[in-house]
C-alpha positions as CSV (number, residue, x, y, z in Angstrom):
1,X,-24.8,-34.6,0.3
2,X,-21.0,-34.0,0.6
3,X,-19.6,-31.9,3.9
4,X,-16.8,-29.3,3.9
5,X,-15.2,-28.6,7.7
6,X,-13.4,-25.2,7.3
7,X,-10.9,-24.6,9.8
8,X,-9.0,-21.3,11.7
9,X,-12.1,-18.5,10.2
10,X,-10.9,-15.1,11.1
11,X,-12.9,-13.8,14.1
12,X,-14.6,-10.6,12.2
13,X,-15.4,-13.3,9.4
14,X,-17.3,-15.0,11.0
15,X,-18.9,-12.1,13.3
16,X,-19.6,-10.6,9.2
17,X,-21.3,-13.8,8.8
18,X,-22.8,-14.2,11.6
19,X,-24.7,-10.5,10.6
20,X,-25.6,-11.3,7.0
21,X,-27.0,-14.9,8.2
22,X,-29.1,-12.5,10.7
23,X,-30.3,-10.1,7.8
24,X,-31.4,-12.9,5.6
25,X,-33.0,-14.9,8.1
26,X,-30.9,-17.4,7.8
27,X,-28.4,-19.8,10.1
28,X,-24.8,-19.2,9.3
29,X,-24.5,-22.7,8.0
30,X,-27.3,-21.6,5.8
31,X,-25.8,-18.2,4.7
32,X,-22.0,-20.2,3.6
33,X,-24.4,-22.4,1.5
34,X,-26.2,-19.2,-0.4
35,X,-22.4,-17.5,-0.5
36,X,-21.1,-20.5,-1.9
37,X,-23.5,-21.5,-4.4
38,X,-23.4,-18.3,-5.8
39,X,-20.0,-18.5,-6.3
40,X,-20.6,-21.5,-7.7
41,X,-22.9,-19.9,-10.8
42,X,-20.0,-17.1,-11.2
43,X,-17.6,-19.9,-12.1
44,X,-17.0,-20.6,-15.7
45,X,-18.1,-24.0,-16.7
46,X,-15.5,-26.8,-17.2
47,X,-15.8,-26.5,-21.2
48,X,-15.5,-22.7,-21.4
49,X,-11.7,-22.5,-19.6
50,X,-10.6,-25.2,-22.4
51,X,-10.3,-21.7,-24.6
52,X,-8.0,-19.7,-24.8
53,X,-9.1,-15.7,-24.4
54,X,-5.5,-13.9,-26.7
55,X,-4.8,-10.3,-26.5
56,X,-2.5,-8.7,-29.3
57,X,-0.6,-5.6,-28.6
58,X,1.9,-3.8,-30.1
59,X,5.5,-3.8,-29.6
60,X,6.9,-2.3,-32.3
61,X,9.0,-5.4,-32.4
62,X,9.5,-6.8,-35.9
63,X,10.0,-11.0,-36.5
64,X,8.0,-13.7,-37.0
65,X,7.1,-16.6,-35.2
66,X,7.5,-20.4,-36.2
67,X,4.4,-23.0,-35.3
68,X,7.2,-24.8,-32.9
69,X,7.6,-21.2,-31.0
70,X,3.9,-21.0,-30.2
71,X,2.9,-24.6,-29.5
72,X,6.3,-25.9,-28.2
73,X,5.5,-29.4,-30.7
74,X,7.1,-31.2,-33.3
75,X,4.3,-32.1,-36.1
């Protein structure tokens, strides 16, 4: 299994960690594996952020838009 070494942790981070290790009955090692993984399961997976999420709002701007403006190509 792969290692991460994190350096310079605040003191009242880790004292924080220290208590939520202690109210799950866990080490603090243990407790920055359960925070992390469940980070982990929040993140989006790899083929989701190859969308693209578009909001439309309205100016009151008139004009129009060319292919070129949008995707910066030549076809």
């Amino acid at each position: 299994m792969k290692s991460i070494h994190v350096r310079d942790i605040d003191p009242v981070v880790l004292s924080r960690l220290q208590t939520l290790a202690r109210l799950h009955h866990r080490s603090v090692q243990g407790e920055i594996r359960a925070i992390l993984a469940e980070a982990a399961r929040r993140a989006p997976e790899e083929h989701e952020s190859d969308h693209l999420n578009l909001v439309t709002v309205e100016t009151g701007a008139i004009g129009t838009f060319r292919r070129e403006d949008l995707y910066d190509d030549a076809r």
